[in-house]
Every structure is written in C-alpha cells, then in structure tokens.
C-alpha positions as CSV (number, residue, x, y, z in Angstrom):
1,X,45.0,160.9,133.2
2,X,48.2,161.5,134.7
3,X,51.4,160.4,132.6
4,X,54.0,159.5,134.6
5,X,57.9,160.5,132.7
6,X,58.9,156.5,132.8
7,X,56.1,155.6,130.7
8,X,56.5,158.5,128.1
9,X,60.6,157.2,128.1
10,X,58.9,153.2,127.9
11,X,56.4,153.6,125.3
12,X,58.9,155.8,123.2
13,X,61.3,153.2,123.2
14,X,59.3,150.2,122.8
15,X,58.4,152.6,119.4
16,X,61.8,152.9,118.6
17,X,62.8,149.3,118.7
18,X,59.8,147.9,116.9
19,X,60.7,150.1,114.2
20,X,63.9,149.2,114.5
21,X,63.0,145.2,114.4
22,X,60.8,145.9,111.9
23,X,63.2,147.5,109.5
24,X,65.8,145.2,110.5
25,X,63.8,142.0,109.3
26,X,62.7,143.8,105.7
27,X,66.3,144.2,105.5
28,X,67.2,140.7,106.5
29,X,64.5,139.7,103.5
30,X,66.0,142.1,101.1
31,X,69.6,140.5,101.4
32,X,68.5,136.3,101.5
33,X,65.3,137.2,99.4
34,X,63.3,135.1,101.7
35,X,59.8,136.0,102.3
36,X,59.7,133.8,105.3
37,X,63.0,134.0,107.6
38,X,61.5,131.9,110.6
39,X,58.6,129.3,110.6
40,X,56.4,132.0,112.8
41,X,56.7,134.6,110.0
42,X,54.1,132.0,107.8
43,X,53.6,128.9,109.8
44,X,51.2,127.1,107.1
45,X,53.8,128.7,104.2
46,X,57.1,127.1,106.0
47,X,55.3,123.7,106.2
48,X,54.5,123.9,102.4
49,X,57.9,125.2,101.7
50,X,59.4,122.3,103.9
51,X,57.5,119.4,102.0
52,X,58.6,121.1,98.9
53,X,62.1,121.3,99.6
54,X,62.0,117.4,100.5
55,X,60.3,117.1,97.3
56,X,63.0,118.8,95.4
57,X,66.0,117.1,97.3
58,X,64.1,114.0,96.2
59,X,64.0,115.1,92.3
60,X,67.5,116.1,92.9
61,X,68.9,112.7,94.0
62,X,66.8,110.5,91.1
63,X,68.6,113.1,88.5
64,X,71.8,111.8,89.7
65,X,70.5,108.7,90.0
66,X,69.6,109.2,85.8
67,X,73.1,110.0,84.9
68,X,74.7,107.3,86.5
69,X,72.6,104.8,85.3
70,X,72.2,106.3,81.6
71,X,76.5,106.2,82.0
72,X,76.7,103.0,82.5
73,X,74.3,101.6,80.0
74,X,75.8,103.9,77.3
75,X,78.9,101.7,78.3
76,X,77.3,98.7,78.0
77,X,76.0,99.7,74.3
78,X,79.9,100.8,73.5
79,X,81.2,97.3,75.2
80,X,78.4,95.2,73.1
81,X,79.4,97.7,69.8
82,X,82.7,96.6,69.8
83,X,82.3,92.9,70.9
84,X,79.5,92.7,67.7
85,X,82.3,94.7,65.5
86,X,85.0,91.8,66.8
87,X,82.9,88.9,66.2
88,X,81.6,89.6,62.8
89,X,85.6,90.1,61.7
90,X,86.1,86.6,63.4
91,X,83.1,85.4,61.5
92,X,84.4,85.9,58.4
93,X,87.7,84.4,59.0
94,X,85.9,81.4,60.2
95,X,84.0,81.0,57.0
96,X,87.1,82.0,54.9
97,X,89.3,78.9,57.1
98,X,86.5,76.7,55.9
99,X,88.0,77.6,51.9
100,X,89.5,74.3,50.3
101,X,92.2,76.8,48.4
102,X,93.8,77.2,52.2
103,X,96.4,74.6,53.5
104,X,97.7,74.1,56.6
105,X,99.6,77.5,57.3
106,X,97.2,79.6,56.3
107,X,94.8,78.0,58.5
108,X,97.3,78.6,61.3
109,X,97.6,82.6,60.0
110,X,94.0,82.7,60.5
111,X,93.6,81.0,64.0
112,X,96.3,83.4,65.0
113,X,94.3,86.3,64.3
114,X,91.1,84.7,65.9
115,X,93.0,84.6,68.9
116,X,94.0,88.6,69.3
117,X,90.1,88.5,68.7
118,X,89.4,86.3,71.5
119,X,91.6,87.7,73.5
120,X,90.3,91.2,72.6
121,X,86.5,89.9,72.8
122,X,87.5,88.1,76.7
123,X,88.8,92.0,77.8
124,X,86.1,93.4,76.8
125,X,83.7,91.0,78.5
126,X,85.6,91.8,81.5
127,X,84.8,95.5,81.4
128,X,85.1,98.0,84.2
129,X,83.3,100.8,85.0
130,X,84.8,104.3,86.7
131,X,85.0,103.0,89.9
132,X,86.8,99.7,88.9
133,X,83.6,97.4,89.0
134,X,83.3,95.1,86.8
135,X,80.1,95.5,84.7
136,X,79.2,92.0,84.0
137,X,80.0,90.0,87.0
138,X,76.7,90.3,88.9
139,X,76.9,91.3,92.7
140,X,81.0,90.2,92.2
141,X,81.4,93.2,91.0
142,X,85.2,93.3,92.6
143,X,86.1,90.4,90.8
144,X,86.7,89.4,87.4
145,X,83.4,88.1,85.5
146,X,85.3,85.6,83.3
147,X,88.5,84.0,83.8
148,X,90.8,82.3,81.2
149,X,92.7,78.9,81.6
150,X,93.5,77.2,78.5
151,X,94.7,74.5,80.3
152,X,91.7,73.9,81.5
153,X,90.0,70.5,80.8
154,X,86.7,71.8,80.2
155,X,85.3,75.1,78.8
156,X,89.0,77.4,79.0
157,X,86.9,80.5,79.1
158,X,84.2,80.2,82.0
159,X,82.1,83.2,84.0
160,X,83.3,83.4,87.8
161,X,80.5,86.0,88.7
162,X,77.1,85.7,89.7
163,X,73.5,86.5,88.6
164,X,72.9,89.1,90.4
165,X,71.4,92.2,88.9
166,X,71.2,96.0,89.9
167,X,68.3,98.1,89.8
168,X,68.3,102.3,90.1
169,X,65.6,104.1,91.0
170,X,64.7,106.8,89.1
171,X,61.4,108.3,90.6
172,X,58.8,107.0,93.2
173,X,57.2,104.9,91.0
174,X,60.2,103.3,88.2
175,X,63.4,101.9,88.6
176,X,65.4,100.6,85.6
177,X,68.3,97.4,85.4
178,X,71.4,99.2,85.6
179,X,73.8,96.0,84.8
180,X,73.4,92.8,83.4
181,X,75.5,89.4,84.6
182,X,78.2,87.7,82.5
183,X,76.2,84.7,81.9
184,X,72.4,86.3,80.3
185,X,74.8,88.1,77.8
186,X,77.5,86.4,77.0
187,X,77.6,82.5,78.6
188,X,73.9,81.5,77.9
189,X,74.1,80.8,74.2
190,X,73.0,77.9,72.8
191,X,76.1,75.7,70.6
192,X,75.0,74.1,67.7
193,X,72.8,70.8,68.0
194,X,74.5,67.6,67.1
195,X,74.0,63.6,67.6
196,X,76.5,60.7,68.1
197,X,76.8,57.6,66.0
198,X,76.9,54.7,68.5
199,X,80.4,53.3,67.1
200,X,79.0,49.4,67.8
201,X,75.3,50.1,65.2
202,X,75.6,46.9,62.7
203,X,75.5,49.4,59.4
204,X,78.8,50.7,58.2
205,X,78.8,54.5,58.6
206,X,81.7,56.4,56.8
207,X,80.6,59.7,57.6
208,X,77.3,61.1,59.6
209,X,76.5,64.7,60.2
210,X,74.2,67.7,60.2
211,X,73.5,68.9,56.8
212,X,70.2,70.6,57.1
213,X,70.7,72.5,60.5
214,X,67.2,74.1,60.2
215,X,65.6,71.0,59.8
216,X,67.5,69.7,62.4
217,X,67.3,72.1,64.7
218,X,63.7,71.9,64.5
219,X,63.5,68.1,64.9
220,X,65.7,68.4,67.8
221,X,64.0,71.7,69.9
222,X,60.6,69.2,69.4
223,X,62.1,65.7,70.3
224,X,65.5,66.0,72.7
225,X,64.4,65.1,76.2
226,X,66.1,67.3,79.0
227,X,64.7,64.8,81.8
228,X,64.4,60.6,80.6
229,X,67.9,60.3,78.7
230,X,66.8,57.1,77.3
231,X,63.9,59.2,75.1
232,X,66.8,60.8,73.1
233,X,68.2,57.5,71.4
234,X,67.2,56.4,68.4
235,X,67.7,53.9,65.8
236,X,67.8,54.1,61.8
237,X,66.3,50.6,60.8
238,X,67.0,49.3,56.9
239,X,63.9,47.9,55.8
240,X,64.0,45.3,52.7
241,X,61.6,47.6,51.0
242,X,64.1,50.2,50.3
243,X,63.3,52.2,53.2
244,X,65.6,54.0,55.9
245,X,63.5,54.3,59.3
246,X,64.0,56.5,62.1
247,X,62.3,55.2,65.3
248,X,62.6,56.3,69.3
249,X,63.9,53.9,71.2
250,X,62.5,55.3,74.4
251,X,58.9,55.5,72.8
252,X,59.1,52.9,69.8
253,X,57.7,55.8,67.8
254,X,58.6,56.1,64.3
255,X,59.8,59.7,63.6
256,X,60.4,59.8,60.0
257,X,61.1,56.8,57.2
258,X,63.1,58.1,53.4
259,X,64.2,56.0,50.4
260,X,67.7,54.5,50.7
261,X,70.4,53.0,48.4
262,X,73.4,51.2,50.0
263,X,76.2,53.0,49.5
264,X,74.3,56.3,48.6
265,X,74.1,59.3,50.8
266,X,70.4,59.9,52.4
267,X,69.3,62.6,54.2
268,X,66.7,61.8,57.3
269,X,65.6,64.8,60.0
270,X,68.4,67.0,58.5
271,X,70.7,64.3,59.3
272,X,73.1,63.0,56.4
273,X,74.6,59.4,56.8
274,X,76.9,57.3,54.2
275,X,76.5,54.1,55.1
276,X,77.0,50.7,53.4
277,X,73.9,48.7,55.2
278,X,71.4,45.8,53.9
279,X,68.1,44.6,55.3
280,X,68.1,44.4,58.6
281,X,70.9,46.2,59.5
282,X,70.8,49.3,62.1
283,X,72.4,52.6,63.2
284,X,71.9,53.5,66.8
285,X,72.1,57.5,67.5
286,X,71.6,59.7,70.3
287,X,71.0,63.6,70.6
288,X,73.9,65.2,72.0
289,X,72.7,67.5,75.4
290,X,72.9,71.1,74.8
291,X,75.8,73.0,75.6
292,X,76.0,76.8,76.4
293,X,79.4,78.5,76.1
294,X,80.7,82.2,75.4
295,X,81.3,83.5,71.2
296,X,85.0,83.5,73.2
297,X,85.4,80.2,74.2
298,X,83.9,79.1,70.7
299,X,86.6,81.6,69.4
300,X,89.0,79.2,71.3
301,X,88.0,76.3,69.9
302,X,87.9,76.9,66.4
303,X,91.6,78.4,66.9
304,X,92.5,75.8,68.2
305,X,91.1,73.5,65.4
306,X,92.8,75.5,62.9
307,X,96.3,75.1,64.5
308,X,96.4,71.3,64.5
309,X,98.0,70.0,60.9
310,X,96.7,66.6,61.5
311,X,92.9,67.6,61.3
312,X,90.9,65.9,58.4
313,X,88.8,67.7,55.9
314,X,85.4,66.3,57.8
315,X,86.7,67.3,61.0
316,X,87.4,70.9,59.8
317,X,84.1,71.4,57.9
318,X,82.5,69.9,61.3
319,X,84.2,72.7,63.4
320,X,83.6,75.7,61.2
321,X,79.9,74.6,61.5
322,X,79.9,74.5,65.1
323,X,81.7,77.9,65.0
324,X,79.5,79.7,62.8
325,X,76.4,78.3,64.9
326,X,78.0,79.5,67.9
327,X,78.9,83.4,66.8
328,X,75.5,83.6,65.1
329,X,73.7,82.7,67.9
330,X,76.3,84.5,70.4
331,X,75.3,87.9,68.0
332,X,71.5,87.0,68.5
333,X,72.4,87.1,71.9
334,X,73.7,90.3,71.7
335,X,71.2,92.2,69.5
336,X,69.0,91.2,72.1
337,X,71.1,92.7,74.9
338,X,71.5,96.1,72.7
339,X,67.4,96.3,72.2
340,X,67.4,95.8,75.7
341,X,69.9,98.6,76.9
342,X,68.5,101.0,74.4
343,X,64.3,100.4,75.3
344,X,66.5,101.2,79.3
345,X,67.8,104.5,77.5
346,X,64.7,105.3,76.4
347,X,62.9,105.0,79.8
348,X,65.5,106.9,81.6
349,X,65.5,109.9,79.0
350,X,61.9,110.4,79.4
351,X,62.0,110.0,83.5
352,X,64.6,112.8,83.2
353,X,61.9,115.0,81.4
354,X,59.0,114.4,83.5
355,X,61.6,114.7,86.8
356,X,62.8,117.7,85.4
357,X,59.5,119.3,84.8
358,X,58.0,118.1,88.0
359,X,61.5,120.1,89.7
360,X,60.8,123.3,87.6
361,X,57.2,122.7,88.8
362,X,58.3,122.3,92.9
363,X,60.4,125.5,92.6
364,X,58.2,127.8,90.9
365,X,55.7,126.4,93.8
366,X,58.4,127.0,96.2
367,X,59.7,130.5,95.3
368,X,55.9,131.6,95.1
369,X,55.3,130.9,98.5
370,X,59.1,131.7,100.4
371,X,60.3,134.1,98.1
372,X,60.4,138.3,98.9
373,X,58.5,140.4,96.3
374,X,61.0,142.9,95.9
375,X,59.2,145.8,95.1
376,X,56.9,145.3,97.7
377,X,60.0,144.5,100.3
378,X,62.0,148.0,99.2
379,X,58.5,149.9,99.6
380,X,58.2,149.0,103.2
381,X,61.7,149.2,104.2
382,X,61.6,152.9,102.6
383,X,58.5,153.3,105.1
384,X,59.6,151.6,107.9
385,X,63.1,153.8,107.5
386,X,61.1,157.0,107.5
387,X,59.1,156.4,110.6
388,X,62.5,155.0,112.4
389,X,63.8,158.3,111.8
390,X,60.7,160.2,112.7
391,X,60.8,158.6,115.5
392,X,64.6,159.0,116.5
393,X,63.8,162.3,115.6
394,X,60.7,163.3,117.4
395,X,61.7,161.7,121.1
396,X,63.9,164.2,122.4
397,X,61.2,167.2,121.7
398,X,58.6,165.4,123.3
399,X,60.7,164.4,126.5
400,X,61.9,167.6,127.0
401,X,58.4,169.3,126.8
402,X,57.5,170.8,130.3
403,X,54.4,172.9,132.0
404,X,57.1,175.2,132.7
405,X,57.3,176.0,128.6
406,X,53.5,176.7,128.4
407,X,53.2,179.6,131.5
C-alpha cells in the first residue's frame, strides 16, 4: 500500500500530541492531586464526588451551626449563674430584714443593697449577645426584653418582648432551641398565694394571714377557681358548739371545720385568724388571683417595703413572706431553665460527634474516588515522558528516510 508523505507527517504528529496531552494531564493530576480533572475523565466518579461534596458543604454549615448555638447557650448558663448567684445574696438579706434586732436604718441599709441587686439582676436579664441581640426578648431581639419604670402604677419591672423562640438546625434530622423569651424564664413565676379578709365580716379580726404556706398552698392549687370568681369566696361560720367552719360560698360546701376559742388564735387550711367572734358571727374571705412577676420586680418591692419607716411589724413579716416565696420560686424557675440549657448542651455535643464522624466518613469516601494515587500518577508520567521523547526523537529519521538511501 502506497504511503503518501502527508500522512507519514499526520499520523506522526497526531503521535506527538497525544503524548503530549497525555503527559500534560498526568501532570495536571500531579500538581491539583485530582484523579478526575473533568467530569468525562470518570463520569459515574464526578457524580459520586459531586453528591459528596454537597454532603460535606452540608456537614460543614450544621458545624457552624453547633458553635453558634452551643455559644449562645453557654451564655445563657453564665447569665442564669450569676442571676442564681445575685438572688441567693438577696435572699439572705431578705430573711436577715425580717430580724426583730434591726430598726428602721438598718432596714433601709439593707433595701439599699437589694437594689444594686435588682438593678444588677434587671441588666443581666437584658443580656446581649455578640451581635447586640438581646437574648431574652423573643423575636424583639433589637429591643430591650424588660424595661424599668418605677413610677409605674403597676408591676415597675415588666417584659416588652415577645414569645418567640429560635430553633438551629444541627443535622437533617435535629434542631435544638437556641433562645428562650423573657417571660418562660424570668416573668412566669408564680407570687406567693394569699386571701383577703372582707373588711365588713361581722367577727372582729385583728390580724389574718398565711401561717402554714404548704398547707395552704395546697388548699388553694385544689380549690381557687380561675373561671366562676364567685367559687373562690368563702365564709368562716362560728358555731355555738365551739367550732370554726370553713364553707364555699359558691358551692355551700364545707371545706374544713377546727375548735375555736374567742379571742385565741386558730389555724384553718393554713390560714391563721385572731378574731374576737361568738355564735353566729362570720368572716367572709376570698382567694387572692395569682400573680406572676420577675425575682426583680419582687426585689423592688421588698426594697421598697424596707425604706418606708412607717411600716408595722405585721406588715413587714407579711412582705418578707411574699419575698421569700417569690425568689424561691423565681430560683425554681431558674434551675429549671439551667437543666434545660445543659440537656441542649448535651444534644449539641453529641450531634458535633456524629457530624464530625459522618464528615471524616464523606471525605475519606471523597478522596478515594477524586484523589490521584501518586505513585501510580509519577509512574505513568515517567512513561508517557519517555515515549514523548522517543517520539520527538524518532520523527525526523523516519521523514527523512528515502528509496534513494537503500540503492
């Protein structure tokens, strides 16, 4: 068959720059370490290599996601720390306010202190984060979560934000509450239960109060009605058999019936009462509603207590009782809030794990399929060098061969 020169010149060059392309890709492989350069080097490998890169960027992203969120709470725990730390100093000046050895002044040294508390206890509830969001104010996370007007006629300290919640997700299948509003934490605690004397009741009451909170407490979570008002008044009836009896007026049930001596101190339902009453006579009641207000604003009010001189010894004992209720059920509150944040810790520690061995698992995948084995890579490019340069080599021999060189 008859070779014409132009193909000898094509087919040596086509040679050439295969080689060439060849040797130029094992080097490209060499210096990214890339098995696969271009989706038509592996097709089904850069499809797999794809997914897993999405997979990663994923596992990537819910990591950051982790630290944000584990930042924030271990805020939160800090905030709550120091808030617990604050109230439990304030607790024991209440109780110490409540000594009969104090007079006036000292009273007043001690409310003065409970106010740097309060005041330090209001800051802290109105927290910020990094960014200058405010941790507990809900989705008005711009704006203060409490404000403070002691002018005010009601409550002086009062939350401003909303309910709101955040959540962050941490993989595909769990997301954790990053924040907690103002009001589950620190506004939703329950004051101490108490009842009103109806001024007009036909017994003479000299003093009437809660002296077995437990007791009462219990009577009052079973028997206050949030919805018919009229359920929640009741009448202590003096019975000429000696007997002082507690009935509902709403119902006409009788709750509870003790011994009584006029003149004598009796204890019904965890309610005390000295009265001067005969047969017949009555004392009308009713079961104060529940309030809810912040360990700050029940800060206030005992401070405020303690810095009037005209207060009476009743009066006194009355708010120190309503004080103490308040911060120990504000701290319940907030060991709740703490168990909460740390069981968040917990779940966010061991999503980080698991993310961070399902990464580690993605990548080792990943490498496996795009990365160049090295040894193998230098091997060929050591081959495909040599036959480059045979070839370079060996062309102009062969195209300068004649007929003329073999007569």
């Amino acid at each position: 068959m008859r070779i014409s020169t132009n193909q000898i010149y094509d087919q040596n060059m086509r040679s050439i720059m295969q080689n060439q392309g060849d040797l130029a890709k094992t080097q490209e492989q060499l210096a990214s370490g890339k098995r696969i350069i271009t989706p038509s080097d592996d097709p089904v490998g850069a499809a797999k290599v794809l997914r897993l890169t999405e997979e990663i960027d994923e596992l990537t992203q819910f990591q950051r996601n982790n630290d944000l969120v584990t930042g924030s709470l271990e805020q939160q725990e800090a905030v709550l720390t120091n808030i617990t730390n604050s109230v439990n100093r304030a607790r024991t000046l209440v109780i110490q306010a409540g000594s009969g050895a104090l007079d006036s002044p000292d009273r007043k040294v001690i409310g003065a202190e409970l106010e740097q508390i309060k005041l330090e206890i209001f800051d802290l509830m109105n927290t910020q984060d990094a960014d200058g969001n405010y941790l507990y104010a809900g989705y008005q996370s711009a704006n203060q979560a409490f404000e403070y007007n002691p002018a005010s006629a009601g409550n002086a300290i009062t939350f401003v934000g909303d309910a709101g919640v955040s959540f962050v997700q941490l993989s595909n299948s769990s997301k954790i509450q990053s924040t907690s509003n103002g009001y589950e934490v620190f506004e939703n605690v329950l004051s101490r239960f108490n009842f009103s004397v109806d001024p007009a009741s036909t017994a003479v009451v000299n003093e009437a109060s809660v002296k077995q909170q437990g007791t009462f407490d219990t009577f009052f979570d079973k028997n206050y009605d949030p919805v018919n008002a009229g359920n929640n008044d009741y009448r202590i009836n003096f019975l000429a058999s000696g007997q002082a009896e507690l009935v509902n007026q709403g119902t006409g049930v009788v709750v509870d019936s003790v011994s009584y001596t006029s003149g004598q101190p009796f204890i019904i339902k965890g309610m005390e009462f000295d009265a001067m009453a005969v047969p017949g006579d009555s004392i009308d009641l009713s079961l104060d509603a529940p309030e809810k207000k912040s360990m700050a604003q029940t800060l206030h009010e005992i401070q405020v207590v303690l810095n009037d001189s005209s207060i009476d010894s009743f009066e006194l004992q009355e708010a120190i009782s309503d004080a103490l209720v308040g911060l120990d059920n504000g701290l319940e509150k907030l060991s709740l809030e703490r168990a909460s944040i740390g069981s968040r810790l917990n779940i966010a520690e061991s999503t980080y794990e698991s993310n961070l061995d399902m990464e580690i698992a993605a990548k080792a995948q990943r490498s496996s399929i795009q990365d160049v084995d090295y040894a193998e890579a230098s091997t060929e490019f050591a081959k495909q060098e040599t036959a480059l340069s045979a070839a370079l080599a060996t062309f102009p021999k062969v195209a300068n061969l004649s007929l003329f060189d073999f007569v």
